[in-house]
C-alpha positions in Angstrom: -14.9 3.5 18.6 -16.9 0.8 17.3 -16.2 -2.0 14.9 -18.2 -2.0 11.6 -20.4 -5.4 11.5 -20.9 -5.4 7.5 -18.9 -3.6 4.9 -20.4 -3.5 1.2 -18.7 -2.0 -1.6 -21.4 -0.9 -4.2 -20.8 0.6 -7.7 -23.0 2.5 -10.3 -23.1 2.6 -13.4 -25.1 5.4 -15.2 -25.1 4.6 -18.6 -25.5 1.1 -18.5 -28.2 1.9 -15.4 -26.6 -1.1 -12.7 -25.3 -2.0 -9.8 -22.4 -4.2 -8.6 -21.9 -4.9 -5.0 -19.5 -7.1 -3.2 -19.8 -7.3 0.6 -16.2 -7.7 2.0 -16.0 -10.3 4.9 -15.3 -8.5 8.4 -12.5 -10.7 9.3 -10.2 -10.4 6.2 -7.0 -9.6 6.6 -5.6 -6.0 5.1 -3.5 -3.4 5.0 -5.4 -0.6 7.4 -4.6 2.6 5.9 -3.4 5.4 8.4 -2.5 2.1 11.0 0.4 1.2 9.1 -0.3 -2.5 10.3 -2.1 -5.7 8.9 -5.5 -6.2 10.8 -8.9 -7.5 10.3 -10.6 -4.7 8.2 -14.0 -4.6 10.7 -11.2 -2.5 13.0 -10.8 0.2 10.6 -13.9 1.8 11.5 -12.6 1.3 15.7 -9.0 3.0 14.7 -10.1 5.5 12.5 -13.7 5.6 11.8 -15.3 6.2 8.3 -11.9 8.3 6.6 -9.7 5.3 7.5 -12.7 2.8 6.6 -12.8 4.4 3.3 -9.3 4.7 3.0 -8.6 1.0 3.6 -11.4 0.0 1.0 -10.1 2.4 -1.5 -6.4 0.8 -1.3 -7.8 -3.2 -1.2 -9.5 -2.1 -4.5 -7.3 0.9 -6.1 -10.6 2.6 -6.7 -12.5 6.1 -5.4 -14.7 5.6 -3.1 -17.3 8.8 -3.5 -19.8 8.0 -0.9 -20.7 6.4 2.1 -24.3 5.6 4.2 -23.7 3.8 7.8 -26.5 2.5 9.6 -26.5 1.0 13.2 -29.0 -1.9 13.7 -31.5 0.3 14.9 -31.6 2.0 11.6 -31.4 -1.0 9.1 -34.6 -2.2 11.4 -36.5 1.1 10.3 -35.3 1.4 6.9 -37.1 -2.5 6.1 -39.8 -1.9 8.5 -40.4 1.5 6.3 -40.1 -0.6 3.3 -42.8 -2.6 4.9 -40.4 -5.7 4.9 -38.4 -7.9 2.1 -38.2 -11.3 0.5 -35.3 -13.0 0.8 -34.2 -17.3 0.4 -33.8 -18.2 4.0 -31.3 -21.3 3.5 -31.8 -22.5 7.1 -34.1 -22.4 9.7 -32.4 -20.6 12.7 -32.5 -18.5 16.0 -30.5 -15.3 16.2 -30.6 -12.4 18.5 -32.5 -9.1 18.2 -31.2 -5.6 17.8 -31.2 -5.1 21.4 -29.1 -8.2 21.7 -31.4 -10.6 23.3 -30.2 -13.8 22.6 -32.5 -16.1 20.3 -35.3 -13.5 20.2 -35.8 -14.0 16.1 -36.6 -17.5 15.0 -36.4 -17.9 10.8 -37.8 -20.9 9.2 -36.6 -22.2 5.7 -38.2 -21.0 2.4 -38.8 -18.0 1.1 -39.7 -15.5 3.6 -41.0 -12.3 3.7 -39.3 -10.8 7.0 -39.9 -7.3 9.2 -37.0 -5.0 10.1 -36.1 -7.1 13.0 -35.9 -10.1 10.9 -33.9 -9.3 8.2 -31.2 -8.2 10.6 -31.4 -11.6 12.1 -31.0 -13.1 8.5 -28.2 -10.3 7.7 -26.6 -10.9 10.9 -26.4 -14.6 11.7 -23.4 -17.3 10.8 -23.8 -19.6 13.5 -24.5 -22.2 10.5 -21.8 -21.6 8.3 -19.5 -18.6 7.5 -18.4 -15.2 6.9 -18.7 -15.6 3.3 -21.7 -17.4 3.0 -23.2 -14.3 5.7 -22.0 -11.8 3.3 -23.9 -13.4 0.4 -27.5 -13.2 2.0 -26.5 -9.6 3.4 -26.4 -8.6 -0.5 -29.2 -10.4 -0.9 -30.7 -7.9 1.5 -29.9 -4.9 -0.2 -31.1 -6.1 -3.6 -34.3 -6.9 -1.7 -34.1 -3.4 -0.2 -33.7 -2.0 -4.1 -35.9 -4.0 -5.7 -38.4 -2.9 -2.9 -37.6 0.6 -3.1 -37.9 1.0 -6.8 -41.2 -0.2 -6.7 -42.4 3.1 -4.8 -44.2 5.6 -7.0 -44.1 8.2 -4.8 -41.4 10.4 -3.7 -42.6 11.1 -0.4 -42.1 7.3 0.1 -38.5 7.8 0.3 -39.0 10.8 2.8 -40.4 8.6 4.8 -37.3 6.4 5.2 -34.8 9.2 5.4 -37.0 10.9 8.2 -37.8 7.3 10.4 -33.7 7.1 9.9 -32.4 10.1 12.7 -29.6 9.8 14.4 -29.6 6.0 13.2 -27.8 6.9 10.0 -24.8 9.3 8.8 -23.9 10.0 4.9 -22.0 12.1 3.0 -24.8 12.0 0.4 -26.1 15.4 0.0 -29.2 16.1 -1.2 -28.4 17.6 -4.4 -26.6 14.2 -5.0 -29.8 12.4 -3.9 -32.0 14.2 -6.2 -29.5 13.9 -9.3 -29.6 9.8 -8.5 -33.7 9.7 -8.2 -34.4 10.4 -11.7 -32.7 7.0 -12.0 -35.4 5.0 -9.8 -37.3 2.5 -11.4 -34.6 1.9 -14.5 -31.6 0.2 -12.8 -31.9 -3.1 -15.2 -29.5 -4.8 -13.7 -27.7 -5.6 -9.8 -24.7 -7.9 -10.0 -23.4 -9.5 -6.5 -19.5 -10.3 -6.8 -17.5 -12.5 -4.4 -14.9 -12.4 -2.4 -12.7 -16.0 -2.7 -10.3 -16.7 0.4 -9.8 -19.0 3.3 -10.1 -19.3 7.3 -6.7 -18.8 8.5 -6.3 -19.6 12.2 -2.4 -20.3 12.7 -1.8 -16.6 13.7 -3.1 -15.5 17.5 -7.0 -15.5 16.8 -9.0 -16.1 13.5 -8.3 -13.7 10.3 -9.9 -14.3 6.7 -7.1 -14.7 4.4 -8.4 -12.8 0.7 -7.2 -14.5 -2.3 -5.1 -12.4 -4.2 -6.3 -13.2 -8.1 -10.0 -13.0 -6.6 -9.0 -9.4 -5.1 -7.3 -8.3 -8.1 -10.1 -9.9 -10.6 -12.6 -8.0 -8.3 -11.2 -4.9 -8.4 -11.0 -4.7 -12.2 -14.4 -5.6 -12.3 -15.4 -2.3 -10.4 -13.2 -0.4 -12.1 -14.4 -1.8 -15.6 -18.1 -0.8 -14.3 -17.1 2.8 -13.3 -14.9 2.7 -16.5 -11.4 3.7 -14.9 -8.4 3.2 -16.9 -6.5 3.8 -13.7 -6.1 3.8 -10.0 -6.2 7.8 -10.0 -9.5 8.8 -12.1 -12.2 9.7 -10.4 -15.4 8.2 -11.1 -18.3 10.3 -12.1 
């Protein structure tokens, strides 16, 4: 029953060997699938968990959505701390809190940074300086950092190592047969795209709500499906 704090949409493309990825602000206003209502999409995951989640995305979007990984903060620390940290821009110098919540615990400056697990979730996590849009840009930034890291590992057991620190801090529907079909493709994916989201702060109704653009929906959405070459709402992506 808890709200998701991040949502990323990700596709793959095999034959071309990338990745697009557009991170999907928590406040935007949607259809929730199964709810029957308009609501922010970050209470998806609180009415319905991952199938209405999934659901929800899969209508914004009119594509499949195959797979899913959810990590609480405890896990994204161990997953980058595993990693042995990432470099990210940090546009601002800033305070945030931990993953326990303590308030102003992680201090950031500006510049390029290398940060620990803790860190990046401070950098993932913070918008006290600008927006929901703007957090959902270094929060992809993130997970190319993650990728770029991870392809750099030459060893398979390096990737044991995450899955195992992960526990009960993670859930998938990744099996591993899937997993070790997608490993052969470490180390070749050429090319990681990061689309946005266009829309506007919308505070006239009772509390605050992201209105999404339509046209940047829609032009969104055929992106993905170009990239997992759908000709349709109803194929399934392979």
């Amino acid at each position: 029953n808890s709200r998701s704090d991040s949502l990323i949409l990700a596709t793959f493309n095999k034959e071309e060997k990338s990745i697009k990825m557009v991170s999907i602000p928590r406040d935007s206003k949607v259809e929730i699938v199964g709810k029957g209502s308009m609501d922010k999409i970050t209470h998806a995951h609180f009415f319905g968990g991952m199938d209405m989640t999934i659901a929800t995305v899969e209508h914004l979007f009119e594509i499949p959505v195959d797979y899913y990984v959810k990590l609480n903060f405890q896990g994204f620390v161990e997953v980058i701390d595993t990693l042995g940290g990432i470099t990210v821009d940090v546009p601002y110098t800033f305070s945030e809190s931990n993953s326990k919540n303590v308030r102003n615990a992680i201090t950031i400056e500006k510049g390029r940074q290398h940060l620990n697990g803790e860190e990046a979730l401070a950098f993932a996590r913070t918008r006290k300086n600008d927006n929901d849009f703007e957090r959902g840009k270094r929060q992809l930034q993130v997970i190319k950092a993650v990728i770029d890291k991870g392809l750099t590992f030459s060893s398979v057991s390096k990737y044991d190592d995450v899955i195992d620190s992960l526990g009960e801090n993670m859930s998938t529907n990744f099996s591993l047969g899937n997993i070790i079909a997608l490993s052969k493709y470490s180390g070749s994916i050429n090319d990681i795209q990061s689309l946005e989201l266009e829309g506007v702060d919308d505070w006239s109704s009772e509390g605050y709500f992201y209105i999404l653009d339509e046209t940047s929906v829609q032009e969104v959405a055929e992106e993905l499906k170009g990239h997992l070459n759908l000709r349709s709402p109803n194929q399934i992506a392979q």
